[in-house]
C-alpha positions in Angstrom: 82.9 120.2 28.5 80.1 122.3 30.3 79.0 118.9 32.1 82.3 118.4 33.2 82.9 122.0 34.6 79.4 121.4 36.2 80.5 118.4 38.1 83.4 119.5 39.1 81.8 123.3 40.4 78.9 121.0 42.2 81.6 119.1 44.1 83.9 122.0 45.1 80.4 123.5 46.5 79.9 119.8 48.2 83.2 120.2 49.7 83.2 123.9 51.3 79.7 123.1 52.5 80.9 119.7 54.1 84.4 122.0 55.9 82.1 124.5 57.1 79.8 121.5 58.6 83.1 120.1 60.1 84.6 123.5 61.1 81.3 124.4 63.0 80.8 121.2 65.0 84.4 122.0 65.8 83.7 125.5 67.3 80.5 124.1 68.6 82.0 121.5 70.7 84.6 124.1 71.8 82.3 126.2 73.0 80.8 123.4 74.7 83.8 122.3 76.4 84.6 125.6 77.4 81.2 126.1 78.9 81.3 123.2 81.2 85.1 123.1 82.0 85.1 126.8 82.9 81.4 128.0 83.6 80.3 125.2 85.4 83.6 124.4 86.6 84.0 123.4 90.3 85.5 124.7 93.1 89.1 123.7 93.7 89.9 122.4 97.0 86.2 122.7 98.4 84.9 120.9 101.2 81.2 119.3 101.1 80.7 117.4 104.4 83.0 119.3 106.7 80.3 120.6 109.6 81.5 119.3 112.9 78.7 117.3 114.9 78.3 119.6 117.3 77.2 122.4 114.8 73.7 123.4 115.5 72.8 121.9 112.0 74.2 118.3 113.7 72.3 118.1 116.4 69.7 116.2 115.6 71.4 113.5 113.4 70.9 110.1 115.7 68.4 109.1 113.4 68.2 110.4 110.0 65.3 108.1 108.2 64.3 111.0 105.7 66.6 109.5 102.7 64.6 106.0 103.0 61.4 108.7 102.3 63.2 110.2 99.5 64.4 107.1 97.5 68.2 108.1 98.5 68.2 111.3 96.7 69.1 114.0 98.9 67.8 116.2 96.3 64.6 115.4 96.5 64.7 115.6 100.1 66.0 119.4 99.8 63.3 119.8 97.7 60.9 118.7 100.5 62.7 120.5 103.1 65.5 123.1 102.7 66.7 122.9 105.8 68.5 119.2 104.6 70.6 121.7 102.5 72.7 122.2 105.7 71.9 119.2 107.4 73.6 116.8 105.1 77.0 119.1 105.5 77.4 117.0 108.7 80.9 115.2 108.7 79.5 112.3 110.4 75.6 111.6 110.0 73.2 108.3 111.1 71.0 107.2 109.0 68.4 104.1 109.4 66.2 102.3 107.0 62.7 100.4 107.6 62.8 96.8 108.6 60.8 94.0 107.7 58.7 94.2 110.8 57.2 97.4 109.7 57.4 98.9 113.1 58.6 103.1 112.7 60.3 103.1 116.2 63.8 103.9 115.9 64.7 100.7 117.7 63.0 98.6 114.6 65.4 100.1 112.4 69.0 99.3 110.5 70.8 102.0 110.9 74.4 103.2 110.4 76.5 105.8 110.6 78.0 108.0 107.1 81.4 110.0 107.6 83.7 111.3 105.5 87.0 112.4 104.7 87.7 114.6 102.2 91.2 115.4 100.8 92.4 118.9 98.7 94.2 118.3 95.5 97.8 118.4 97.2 96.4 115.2 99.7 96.2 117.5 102.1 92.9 117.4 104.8 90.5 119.3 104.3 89.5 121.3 107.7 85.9 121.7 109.6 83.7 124.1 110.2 81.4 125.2 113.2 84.1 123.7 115.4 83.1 124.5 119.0 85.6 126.0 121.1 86.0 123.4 123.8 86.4 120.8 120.7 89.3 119.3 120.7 88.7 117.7 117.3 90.7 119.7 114.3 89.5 117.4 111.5 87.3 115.2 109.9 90.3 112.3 110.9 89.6 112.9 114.6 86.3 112.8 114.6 86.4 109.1 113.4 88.9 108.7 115.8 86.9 109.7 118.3 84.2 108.0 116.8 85.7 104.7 116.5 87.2 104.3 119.9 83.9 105.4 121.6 82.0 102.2 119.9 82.7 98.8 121.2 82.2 96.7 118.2 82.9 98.3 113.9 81.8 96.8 110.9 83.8 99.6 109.0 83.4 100.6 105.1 85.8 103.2 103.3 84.9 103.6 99.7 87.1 106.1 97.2 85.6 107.5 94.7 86.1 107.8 91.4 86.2 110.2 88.2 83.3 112.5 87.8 82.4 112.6 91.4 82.9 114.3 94.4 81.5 114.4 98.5 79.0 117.4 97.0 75.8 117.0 98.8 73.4 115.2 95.8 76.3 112.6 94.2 75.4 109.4 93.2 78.6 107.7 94.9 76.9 108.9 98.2 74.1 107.6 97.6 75.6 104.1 96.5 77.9 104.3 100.0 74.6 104.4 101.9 73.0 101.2 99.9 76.0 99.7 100.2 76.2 100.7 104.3 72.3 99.6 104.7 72.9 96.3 103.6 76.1 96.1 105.2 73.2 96.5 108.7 71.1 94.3 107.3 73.9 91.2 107.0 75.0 91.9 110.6 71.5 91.9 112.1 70.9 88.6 110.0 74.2 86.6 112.2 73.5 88.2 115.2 70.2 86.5 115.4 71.2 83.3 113.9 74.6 83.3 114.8 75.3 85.4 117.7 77.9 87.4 115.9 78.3 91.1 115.0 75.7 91.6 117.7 75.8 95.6 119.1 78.2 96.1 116.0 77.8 99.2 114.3 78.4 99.9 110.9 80.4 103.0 110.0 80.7 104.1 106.3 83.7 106.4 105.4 83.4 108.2 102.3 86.5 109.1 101.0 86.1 112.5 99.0 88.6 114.7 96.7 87.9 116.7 93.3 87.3 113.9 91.3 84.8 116.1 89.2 86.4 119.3 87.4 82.8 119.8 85.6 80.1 120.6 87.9 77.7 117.5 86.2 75.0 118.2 88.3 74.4 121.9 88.4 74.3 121.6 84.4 71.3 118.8 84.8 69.9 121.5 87.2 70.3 124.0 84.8 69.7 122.4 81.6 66.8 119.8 82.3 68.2 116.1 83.1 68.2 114.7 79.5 69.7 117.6 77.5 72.4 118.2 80.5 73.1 114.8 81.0 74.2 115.2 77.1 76.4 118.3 77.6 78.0 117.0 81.1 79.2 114.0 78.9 80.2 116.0 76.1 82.5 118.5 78.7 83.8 115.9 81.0 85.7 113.3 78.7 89.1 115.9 78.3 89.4 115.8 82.6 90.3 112.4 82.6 93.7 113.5 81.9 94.2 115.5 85.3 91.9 114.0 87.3 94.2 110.6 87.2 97.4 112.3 88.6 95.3 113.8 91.2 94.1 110.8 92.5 97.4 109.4 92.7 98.7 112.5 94.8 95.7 111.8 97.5 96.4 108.3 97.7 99.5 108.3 100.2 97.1 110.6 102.2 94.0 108.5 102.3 95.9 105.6 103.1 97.6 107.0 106.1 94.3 108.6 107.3 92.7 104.5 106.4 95.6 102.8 108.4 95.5 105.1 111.8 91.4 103.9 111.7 92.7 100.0 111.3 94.6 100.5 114.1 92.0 101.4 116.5 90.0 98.5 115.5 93.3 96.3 115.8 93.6 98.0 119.7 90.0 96.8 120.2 90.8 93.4 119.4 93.3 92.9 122.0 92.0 92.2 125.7 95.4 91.3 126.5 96.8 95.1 126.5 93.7 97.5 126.4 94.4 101.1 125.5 94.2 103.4 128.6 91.8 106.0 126.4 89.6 103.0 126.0 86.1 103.1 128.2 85.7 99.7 130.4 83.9 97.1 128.2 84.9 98.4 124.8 86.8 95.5 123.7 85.6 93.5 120.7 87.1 91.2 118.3 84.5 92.0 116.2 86.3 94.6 114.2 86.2 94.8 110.8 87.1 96.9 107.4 86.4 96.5 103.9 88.2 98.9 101.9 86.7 99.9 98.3 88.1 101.7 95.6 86.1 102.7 92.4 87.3 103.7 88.9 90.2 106.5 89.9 89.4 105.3 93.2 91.2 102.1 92.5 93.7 103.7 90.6 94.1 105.8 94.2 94.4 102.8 96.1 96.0 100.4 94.0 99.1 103.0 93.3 99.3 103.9 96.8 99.4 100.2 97.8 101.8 98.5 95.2 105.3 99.7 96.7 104.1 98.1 100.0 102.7 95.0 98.5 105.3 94.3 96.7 108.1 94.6 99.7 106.2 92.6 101.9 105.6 89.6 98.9 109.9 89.9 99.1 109.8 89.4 103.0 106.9 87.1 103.0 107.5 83.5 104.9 106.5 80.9 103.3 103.5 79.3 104.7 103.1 82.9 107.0 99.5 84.4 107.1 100.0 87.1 104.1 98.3 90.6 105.9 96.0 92.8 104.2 98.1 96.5 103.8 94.6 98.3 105.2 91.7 96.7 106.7 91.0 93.4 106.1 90.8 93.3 102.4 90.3 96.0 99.3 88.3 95.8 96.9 89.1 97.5 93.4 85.9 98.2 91.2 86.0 98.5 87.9 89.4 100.5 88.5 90.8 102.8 85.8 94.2 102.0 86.8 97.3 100.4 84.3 97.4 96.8 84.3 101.3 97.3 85.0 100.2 98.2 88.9 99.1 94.7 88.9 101.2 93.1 87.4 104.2 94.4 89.2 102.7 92.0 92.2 102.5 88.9 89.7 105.6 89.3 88.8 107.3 89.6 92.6 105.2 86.5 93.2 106.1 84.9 89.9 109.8 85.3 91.0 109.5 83.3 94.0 107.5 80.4 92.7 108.7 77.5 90.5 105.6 77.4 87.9 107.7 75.6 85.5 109.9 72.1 86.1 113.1 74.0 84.5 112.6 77.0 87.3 113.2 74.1 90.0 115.9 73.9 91.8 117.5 72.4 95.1 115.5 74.6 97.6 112.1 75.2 95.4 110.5 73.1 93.4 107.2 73.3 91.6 105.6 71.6 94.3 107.1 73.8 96.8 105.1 77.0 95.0 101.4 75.9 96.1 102.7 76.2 99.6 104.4 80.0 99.5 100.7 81.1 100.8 98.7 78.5 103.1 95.2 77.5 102.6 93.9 79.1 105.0 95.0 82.4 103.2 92.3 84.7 102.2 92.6 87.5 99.4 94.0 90.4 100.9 93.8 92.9 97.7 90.6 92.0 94.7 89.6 94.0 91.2 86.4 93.0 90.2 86.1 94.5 86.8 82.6 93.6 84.4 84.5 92.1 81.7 84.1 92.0 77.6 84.9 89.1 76.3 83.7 85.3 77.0 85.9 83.4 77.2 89.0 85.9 77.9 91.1 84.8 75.2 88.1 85.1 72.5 86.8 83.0 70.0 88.7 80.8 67.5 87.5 79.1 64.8 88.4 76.1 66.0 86.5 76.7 69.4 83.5 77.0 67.6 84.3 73.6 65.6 84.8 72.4 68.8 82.0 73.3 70.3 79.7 71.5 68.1 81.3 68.4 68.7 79.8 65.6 70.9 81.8 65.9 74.5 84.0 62.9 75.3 83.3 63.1 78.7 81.4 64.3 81.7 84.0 67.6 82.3 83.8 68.9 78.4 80.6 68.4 78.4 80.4 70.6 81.6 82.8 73.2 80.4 80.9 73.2 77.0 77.7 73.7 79.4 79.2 76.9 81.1 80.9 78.5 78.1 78.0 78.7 75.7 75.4 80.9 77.4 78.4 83.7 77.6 79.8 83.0 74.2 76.0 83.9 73.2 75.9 86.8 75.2 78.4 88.2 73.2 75.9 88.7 70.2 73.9 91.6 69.3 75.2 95.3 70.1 72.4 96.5 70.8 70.1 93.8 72.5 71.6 91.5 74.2 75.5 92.2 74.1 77.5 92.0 77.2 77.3 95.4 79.8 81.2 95.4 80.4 82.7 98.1 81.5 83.4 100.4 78.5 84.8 103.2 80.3 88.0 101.2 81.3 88.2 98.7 78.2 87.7 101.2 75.1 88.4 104.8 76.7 91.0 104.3 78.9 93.1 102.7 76.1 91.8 105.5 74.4 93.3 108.4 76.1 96.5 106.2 76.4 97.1 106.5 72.9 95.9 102.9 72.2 93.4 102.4 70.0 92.9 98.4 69.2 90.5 98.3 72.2 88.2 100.5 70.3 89.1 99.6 67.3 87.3 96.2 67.9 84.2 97.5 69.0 83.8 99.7 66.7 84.6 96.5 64.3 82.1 94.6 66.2 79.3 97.6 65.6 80.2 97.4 62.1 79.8 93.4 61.5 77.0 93.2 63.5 75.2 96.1 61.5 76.2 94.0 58.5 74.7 90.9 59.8 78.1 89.9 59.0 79.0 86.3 61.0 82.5 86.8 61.8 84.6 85.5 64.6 85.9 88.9 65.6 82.1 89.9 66.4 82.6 88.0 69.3 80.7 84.6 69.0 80.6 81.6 67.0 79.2 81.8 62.9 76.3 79.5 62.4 77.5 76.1 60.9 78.1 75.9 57.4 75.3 73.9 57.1 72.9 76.0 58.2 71.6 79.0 56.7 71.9 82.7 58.6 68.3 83.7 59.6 69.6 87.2 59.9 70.3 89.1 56.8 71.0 93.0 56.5 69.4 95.3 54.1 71.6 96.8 51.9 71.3 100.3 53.1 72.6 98.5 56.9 75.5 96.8 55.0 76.3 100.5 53.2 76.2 102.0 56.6 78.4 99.4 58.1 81.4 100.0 55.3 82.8 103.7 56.3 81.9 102.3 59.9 84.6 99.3 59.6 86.9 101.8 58.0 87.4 103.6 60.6 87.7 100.6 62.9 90.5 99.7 60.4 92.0 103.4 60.6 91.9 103.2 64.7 93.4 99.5 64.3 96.6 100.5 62.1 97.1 103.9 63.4 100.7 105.1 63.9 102.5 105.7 66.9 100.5 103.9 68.9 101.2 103.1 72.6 101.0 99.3 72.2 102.7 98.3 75.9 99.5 96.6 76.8 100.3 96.8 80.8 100.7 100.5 80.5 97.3 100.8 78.5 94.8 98.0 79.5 93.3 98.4 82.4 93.9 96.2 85.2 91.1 93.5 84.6 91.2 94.2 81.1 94.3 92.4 80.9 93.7 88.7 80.2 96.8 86.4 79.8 97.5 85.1 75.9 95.6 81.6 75.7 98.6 79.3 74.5 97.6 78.1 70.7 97.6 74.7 71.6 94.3 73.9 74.1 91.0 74.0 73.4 88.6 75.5 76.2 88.5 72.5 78.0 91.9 71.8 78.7 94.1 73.6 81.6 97.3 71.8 80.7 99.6 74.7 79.1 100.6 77.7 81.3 100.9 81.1 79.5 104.2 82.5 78.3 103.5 85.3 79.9 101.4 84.5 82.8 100.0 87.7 83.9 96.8 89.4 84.0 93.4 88.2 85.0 92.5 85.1 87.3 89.2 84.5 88.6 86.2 85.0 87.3 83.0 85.8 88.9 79.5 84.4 88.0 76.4 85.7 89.0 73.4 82.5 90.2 70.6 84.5 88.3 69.7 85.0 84.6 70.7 87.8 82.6 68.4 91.2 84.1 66.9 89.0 86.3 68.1 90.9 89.4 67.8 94.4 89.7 68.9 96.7 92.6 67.0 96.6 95.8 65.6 100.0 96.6 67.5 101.8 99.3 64.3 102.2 101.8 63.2 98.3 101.2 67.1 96.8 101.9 65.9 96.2 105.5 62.6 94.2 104.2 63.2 92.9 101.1 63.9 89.3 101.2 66.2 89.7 97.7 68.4 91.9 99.7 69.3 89.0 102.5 72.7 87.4 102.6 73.4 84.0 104.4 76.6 83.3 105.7 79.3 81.7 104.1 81.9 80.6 106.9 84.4 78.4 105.6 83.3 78.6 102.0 86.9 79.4 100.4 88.3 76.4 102.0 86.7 74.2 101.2 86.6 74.9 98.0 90.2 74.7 97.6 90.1 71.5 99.1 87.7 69.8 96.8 91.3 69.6 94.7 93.6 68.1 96.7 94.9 66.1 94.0 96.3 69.9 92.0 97.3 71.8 95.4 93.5 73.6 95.5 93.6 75.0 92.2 90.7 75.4 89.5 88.2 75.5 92.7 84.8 76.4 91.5 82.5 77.4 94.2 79.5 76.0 92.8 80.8 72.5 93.4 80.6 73.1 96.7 78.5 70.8 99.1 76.3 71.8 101.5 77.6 71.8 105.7 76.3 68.9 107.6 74.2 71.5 109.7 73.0 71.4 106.2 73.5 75.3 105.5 75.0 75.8 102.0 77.7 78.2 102.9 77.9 79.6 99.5 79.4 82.5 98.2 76.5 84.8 96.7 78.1 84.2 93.4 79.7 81.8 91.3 83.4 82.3 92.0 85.9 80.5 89.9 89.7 80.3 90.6 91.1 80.4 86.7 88.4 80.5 84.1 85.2 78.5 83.5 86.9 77.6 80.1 90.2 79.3 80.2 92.0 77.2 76.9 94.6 77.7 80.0 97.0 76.2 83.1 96.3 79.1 86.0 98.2 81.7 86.4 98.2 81.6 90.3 98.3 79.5 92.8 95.2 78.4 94.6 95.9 79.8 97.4 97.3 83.4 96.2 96.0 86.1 97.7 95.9 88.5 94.8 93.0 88.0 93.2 91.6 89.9 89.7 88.3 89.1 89.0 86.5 88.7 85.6 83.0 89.5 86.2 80.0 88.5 84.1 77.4 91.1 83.8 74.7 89.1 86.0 77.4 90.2 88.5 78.7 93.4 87.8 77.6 95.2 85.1 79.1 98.3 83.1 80.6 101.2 84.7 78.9 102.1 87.6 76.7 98.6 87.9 77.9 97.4 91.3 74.7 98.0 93.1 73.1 94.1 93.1 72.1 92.8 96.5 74.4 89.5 95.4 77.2 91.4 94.7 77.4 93.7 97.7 76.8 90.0 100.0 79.8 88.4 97.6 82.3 91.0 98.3 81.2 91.4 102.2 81.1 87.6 103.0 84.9 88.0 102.7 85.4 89.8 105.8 81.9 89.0 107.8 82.7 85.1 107.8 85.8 84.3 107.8 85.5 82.0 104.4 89.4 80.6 104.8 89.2 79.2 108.1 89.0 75.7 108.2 85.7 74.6 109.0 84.9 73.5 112.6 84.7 69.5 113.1 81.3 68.8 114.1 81.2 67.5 117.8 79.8 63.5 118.1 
């Protein structure tokens, strides 16, 4: 009896000293919430970059080569020199990077100019400061205005930000703009001297900036040391996810009004046939450009303030009628933490005017007629590029794996077995070499939208592969009966692993949960259902519901094989070149004449006879590489959202490979729809 009242008094004390635990870490992770969402809160509607030019700070800013000295970090170049603290307020600034010549003169080096426009939490403008009084500039708007129509020839890049960021002067997303806007230089000084084009064309990066951080991430770094405040910036920031969303969505209208008013000034420059009377003699070009880019909340900005549009002018569109970007001349969506349901909304006003099916055929469309609704010399006006999880999209089933083993019965298995298995392989091994998808939009996002299952199944995944357990849902194939696992947990990893599963099981079967996958998943975390009847191989069955994901995007190079270019080497590093690609998205869609263009792969692509390869930087694939899958789009659609293997884009924040940044550029530098030229006899 006194053994029993022992026990029981030993696990009563066990208990109360287990709720205090709990109830501490509670009060200690308030405290540390309230800390960074309130102490180190920022500044609502505060401007960053808002110094007009002609502020004495601004004066000297033809040439700012101090950031290539400083390894972008304009930190580190306050450090050096305070005075940068002001300088880099400028609203527009030129910067310049070495070149491979290794001459310092400012005529040996890229350059390009950085502007910005940065919105309060209403959409409203922000206004500038040190405005002269014979200025007739009121915001940051006019100054690119003036800016744009006072330069003969734009190459012209707009990137949104995302969550956790903001125009403050030391922000990564700055400093990403900048590599992106030096190699953006680089490419056009590579065609003018080997093509002639782009020649005097000047690049003009717009950052797009708003309050996309509430917590003040890098003031606690400052304060804290990097490590230990990179750990309390992420423990403060994950509850602002939940207003920073709608405030992107209220700037979008804004941003895209401010974007469009900039198109048209490049679309007046193109047009000798009426020049504008404000327009300088010579200052016509037709070598005007935009690329539009949207990251995380950024591509929710864009994508929400685009779809009404889109989808009108998919209603109105004429068959066979060149499809117009709705800014620019395409956007990019990175990684965007926007609801698949955005998306989808276009699919499904395409999906309403195309036969895909013989019984949705009648007298005045047939299926036929649907490869036709865009031309092929239509290029993709709106793209998400998102670093995906799984490979293949639909998973592995055990039959795949059955499958896989098999002898191929002919040359294009054996091809499709050849491409499938070095991502089914990636899959394995959580913490060496698993996948680096984009967790912040395939587990959290679902997370906060009161859907678990996304979670739930890495957190399954942690807990098999902790186990050593060789299970299909961790994401690759079990070794053959036959053979006997090499890999074997100890038993305290497979103890470990249970109460980890059990929660995977409890996040799984939760009630309540929001299950409306287009309203959870991200945008290119939405892969259509693989129908149950195909193996990898085949492309015969289309979807029931054909919506969702449908390119996917390769990198050439191995696994970690590439790694960002520095930003002061872009203009001399060899890695960071990109050759041109004219024509390449043509012909690719011809190489399958026989299906109306579709399941090109870019890869199969034969060189010019000028012998140039006019390859995309990447491995692009229309469909999958083994999608168990008929496409869900036409070949010539010009919607495209992109699955993108992490040799590509990797993670989060991972869009910073010299192959990538060429990828998405070659799109608007060189004209890859066109039909190539015939050569001359």
């Amino acid at each position: 009896m006194r053994t029993g009242a022992v026990l029981v008094w030993s696990t009563l004390k066990i208990v109360k000293w287990m709720f205090i635990g709990v109830i501490s870490l509670a009060a200690g992770y308030v405290v540390i919430l309230v800390m960074g969402n309130v102490v180190f809160a920022t500044k609502r509607n505060e401007a960053h970059r808002n110094l007009h030019p002609q502020h004495a700070d601004c004066a000297n800013s033809s040439d700012w080569s101090v950031l290539a000295e400083s390894q972008n970090n304009e930190l580190l170049a306050i450090e050096r020199d305070p005075s940068w603290q002001r300088k880099l307020r400028c609203a527009i600034q030129t910067h310049s990077v070495p070149t491979a010549s290794g001459d310092s003169t400012s005529q040996e080096r890229l350059k390009f100019n950085l502007a910005f426009l940065e919105f309060m939490e209403d959409g409203s403008p922000q206004p500038l400061e040190g405005r002269p009084a014979g200025s007739a500039e009121l915001s940051q708007y006019a100054l690119l205005q003036r800016h744009l129509l006072s330069t003969p020839s734009n190459f012209v890049i707009a990137f949104a930000h995302g969550w956790r960021h903001d125009a403050k002067i030391g922000n990564d997303n700055v400093s990403d703009l900048r590599h992106y806007a030096a190699h953006a230089a680089r490419f056009l000084a590579e065609r003018c001297n080997k093509e002639g084009r782009f020649c005097g064309t000047t690049v003009t990066a717009i950052y797009i900036g708003w309050r996309g951080a509430r917590v003040d991430e890098v003031r606690i770094k400052q304060t804290f040391g990097h490590q230990i405040g990179g750990l309390l910036a992420n423990a403060t920031m994950w509850i602002t996810l939940f207003d920073r969303k709608p405030i992107s969505e209220e700037i979008g209208p804004s941003a895209v009004t401010a974007l469009r008013g900039l198109d048209r000034i490049l679309d007046s420059k193109k047009s000798p046939a009426a020049p504008s009377t404000d327009m300088p003699a010579g200052s016509l070009s037709n070598d005007q450009r935009m690329i539009v880019l949207g990251h995380s909340l950024g591509g929710n900005m864009m994508m929400t303030a685009l779809k009404d549009q889109l989808t009108k002018n998919i209603i109105r569109h004429d068959k066979g009628a060149p499809f117009e970007s709705p800014v620019g001349d395409m956007v990019v969506l990175l990684n965007p933490a926007s609801e698949a349901g955005h998306w989808t909304a276009l699919q499904r006003a395409v999906w309403h005017r195309v036969a895909f099916r013989a019984s949705e055929a009648n007298a005045t469309s047939t299926v036929g007629d649907g490869h036709g609704l865009f031309k092929q010399e239509q290029p993709p006006v709106l793209m998400s590029i998102t670093a995906a999880r799984s490979w293949p999209p639909s998973g592995i089933w055990p039959q795949d794996c059955d499958w896989l083993r098999m002898p191929a019965r002919n040359k294009n298995e054996a091809e499709a077995k050849a491409k499938i298995l070095p991502l089914i392989e990636s899959n394995r091994s959580v913490y060496v070499t698993d996948v680096n998808y984009d967790w912040a939009t395939h587990d959290l996002f679902p997370l906060f939208k009161f859907d678990f299952r996304p979670v739930a199944l890495t957190v399954q995944r942690i807990a098999d592969r902790m186990a050593a357990r060789q299970a299909i849902e961790s994401g690759a194939c079990p070794a053959s009966r036959s053979v006997q696992p090499t890999e074997k947990a100890s038993g305290f990893w497979k103890l470990l692993a249970r109460p980890i599963a059990l929660l995977a099981s409890f996040l799984r079967n939760a009630p309540f949960m929001n299950t409306d996958r287009e309203q959870t998943h991200t945008i290119g975390h939405l892969n259509p259902q693989r129908p149950s009847t195909d193996t990898l191989a085949e492309r015969v069955t289309l979807p029931i519901r054909p919506f969702g994901t449908t390119h996917e995007l390769v990198g050439d190079r191995d696994r970690n094989s590439e790694t960002p270019v520095f930003y002061g080497d872009i203009g001399r590093d060899q890695s960071a070149s990109c050759p041109s690609a004219t024509s390449w998205l043509w012909r690719a869609r011809n190489l399958n004449r026989s299906s109306n263009g579709t399941l090109w792969d870019s890869s199969k692509l034969e060189p010019l006879p000028s012998g140039q390869d006019a390859k995309p930087s990447a491995n692009i694939v229309h469909s999958f590489l083994s999608p168990g899958m008929a496409p869900i789009t036409r070949a010539n659609d010009p919607f495209w959202n992109v699955r993108a293997f992490d040799n590509a884009l990797s993670e989060h924040g991972g869009y910073m490979l010299s192959s990538f940044i060429c990828t998405v550029f070659q799109f608007v530098l060189d004209d890859v729809a066109k039909a190539p030229a015939q050569p001359t006899n």
